[in-house]
N, C-alpha and C positions, 0 to 999 in steps of 0.2 A: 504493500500500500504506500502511496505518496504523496505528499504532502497537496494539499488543498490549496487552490488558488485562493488569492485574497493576502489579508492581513494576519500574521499572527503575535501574539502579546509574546513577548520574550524578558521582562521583568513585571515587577510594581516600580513604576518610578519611583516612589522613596526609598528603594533598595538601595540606589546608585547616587552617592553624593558624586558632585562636582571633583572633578581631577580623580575618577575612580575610574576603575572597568571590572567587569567579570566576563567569565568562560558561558558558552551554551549552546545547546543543541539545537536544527530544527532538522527531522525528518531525515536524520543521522549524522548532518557535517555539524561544524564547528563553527560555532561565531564569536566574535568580541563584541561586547557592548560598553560603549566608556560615553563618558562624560566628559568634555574639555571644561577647564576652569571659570568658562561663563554660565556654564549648568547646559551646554546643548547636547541632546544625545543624540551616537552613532552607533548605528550597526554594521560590521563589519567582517570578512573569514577570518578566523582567526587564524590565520598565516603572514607572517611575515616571508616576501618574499626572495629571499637572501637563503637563508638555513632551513626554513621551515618553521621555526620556533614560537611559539603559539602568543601572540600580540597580548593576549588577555594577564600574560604572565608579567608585562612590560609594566613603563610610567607613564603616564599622565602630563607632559610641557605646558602650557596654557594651552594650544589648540591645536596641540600636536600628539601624537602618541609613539612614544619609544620601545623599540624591541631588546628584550633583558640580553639578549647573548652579545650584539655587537652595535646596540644604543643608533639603531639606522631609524631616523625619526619619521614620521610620516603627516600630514596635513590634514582637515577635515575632510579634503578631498580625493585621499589615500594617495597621493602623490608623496614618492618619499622626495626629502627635502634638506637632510642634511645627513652624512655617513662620517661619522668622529676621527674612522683611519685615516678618511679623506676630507678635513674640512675645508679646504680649498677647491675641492671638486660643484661641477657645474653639474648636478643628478641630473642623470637623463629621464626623459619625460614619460620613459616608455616603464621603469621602476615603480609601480604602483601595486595597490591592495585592492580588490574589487569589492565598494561600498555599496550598501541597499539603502534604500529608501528606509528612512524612520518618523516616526509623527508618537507623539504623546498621547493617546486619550484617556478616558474613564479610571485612571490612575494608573495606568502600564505605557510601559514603550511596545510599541509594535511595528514591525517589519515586515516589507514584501520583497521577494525577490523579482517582481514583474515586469518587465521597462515599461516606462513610460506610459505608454501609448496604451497597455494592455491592463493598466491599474485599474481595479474598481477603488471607490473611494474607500477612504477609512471611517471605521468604527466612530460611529456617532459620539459626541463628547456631552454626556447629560448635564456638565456641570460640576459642583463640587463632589471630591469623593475624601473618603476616610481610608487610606490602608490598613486591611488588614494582617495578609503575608501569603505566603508560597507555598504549596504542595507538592513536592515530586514522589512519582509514586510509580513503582516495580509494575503496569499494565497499562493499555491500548486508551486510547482517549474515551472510544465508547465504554471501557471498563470504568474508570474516573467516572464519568458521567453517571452512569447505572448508581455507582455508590453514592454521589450526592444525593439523585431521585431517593434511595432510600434511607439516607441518615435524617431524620429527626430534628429540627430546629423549633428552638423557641426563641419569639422576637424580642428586642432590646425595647421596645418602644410602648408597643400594646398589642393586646390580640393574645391567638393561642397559637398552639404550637401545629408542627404542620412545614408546607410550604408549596410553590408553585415554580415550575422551573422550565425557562422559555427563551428559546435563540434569538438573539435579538438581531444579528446580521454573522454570518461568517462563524469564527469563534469566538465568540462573544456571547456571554447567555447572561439571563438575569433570574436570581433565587429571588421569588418574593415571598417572604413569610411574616403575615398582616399590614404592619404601618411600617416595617423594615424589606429595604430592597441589595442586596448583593449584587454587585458584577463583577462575573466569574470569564476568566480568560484560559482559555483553554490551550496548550503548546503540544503539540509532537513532540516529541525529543526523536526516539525514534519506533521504529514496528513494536516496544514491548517497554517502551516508559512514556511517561506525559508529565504532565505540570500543568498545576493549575493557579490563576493570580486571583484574589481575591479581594475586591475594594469594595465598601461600603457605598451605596447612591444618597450620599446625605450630606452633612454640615460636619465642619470639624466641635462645633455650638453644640450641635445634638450627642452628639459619638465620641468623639475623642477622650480616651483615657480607657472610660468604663465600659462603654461603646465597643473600644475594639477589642478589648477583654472579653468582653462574653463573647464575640465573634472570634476570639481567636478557639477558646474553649470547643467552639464546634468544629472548626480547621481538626482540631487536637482529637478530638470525637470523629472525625473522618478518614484522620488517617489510623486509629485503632481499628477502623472498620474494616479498611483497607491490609489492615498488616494481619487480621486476624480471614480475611477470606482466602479460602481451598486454594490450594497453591497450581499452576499453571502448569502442566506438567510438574517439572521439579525446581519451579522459580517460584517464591513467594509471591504476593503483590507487596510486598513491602513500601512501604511510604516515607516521607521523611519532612515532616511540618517546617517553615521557617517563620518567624515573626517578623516584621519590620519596625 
């Protein structure tokens, strides 16, 4: 199976300060996701193209990104730009990283690999959201999915317990349970892991603190659901919750 045209969520923005990056999968490669010093985020292969040596492992320049093995620096627009054995060298034009399209919404970064010309838009942006954190988990996206539909929530706000769970464009779904609404970001990694990004559709007024407390509690209740279900052959679904 292969990955899905469209967009996919590849963090929660607030995972990623400024002058950071981390490592991640879509649909089995390797990407870098970093942050330059003004806070804009890229999505990138995580290759440097010199050794090979995985970008994500690098620094952060102001708006540049450095590879740890021999510090070949690269520009927002993967154009490398400066080589430290050479700093008097004029980098040829042709020395670059192949960069994807990135955009912000519902509180995740998310990336197509589409050109141009072939992009559907991105995931609708509701407005303010609350982070709550990350899921990766040992099974298939429709696995992840199945065990939301059946984990149990009770809302932060009012109401009962319950919930309703509906795609809202691509991968992008929304839990709603009573006066509380989740958006849920679905990622490939690859044929036998997913991740899922979890942001609250509310105010940081309403949610923030206790708010993403009791949402995280269910993240935590999801992935016990997950580690505790019949193993796949002889691969657990194992999970592994993150906070933000």
């Amino acid at each position: 199976m292969s990955m899905a045209p469209g967009w996919h969520p590849v963090a929660l923005s607030g995972s990623l300060d400024p002058g950071t990056s981390a490592g991640t999968h879509l649909d089995g490669r390797e990407y870098v996701v970093w942050r330059d010093n003004s806070g804009v985020a890229q999505v990138w292969e995580d290759r440097c193209p010199h050794r090979g040596m995985k970008l994500s492992f690098g620094f952060v320049r102001g708006d540049h990104i450095a590879c740890l093995y021999h510090g070949w620096q690269f520009d927002r627009g993967g154009r490398c730009r400066y080589i430290p054995a050479h700093p008097d060298l004029e980098v040829p034009a042709t020395i670059t990283v192949p960069v994807f399209a990135t955009t912000e919404a519902c509180g995740m970064i998310w990336t197509t690999t589409k050109a141009e010309a072939e992009r559907v838009a991105p995931p609708p942006d509701p407005g303010e959201t609350v982070p709550i954190g990350s899921l990766h988990a040992a099974c298939g996206t429709e696995g992840l999915l199945d065990a939301v539909r059946a984990m149990p929530a009770a809302p932060y706000v009012a109401g009962t317990a319950g919930g309703e769970l509906s795609q809202v464009v691509g991968t992008l779904w929304r839990l709603t349970v009573a006066g509380d609404a989740l958006l849920l970001g679905l990622q490939r990694l690859d044929d036998a892991r997913s991740a899922l990004h979890v942001a609250i559709e509310g105010s940081a007024a309403t949610y923030a603190g206790a708010g993403q407390a009791h949402w995280y509690q269910w993240i935590r209740a999801l992935r016990h659901r997950l580690n505790a279900a019949p193993a796949v052959g002889a691969r657990p679904a194992a999970a592994m919750a993150e906070a933000v």
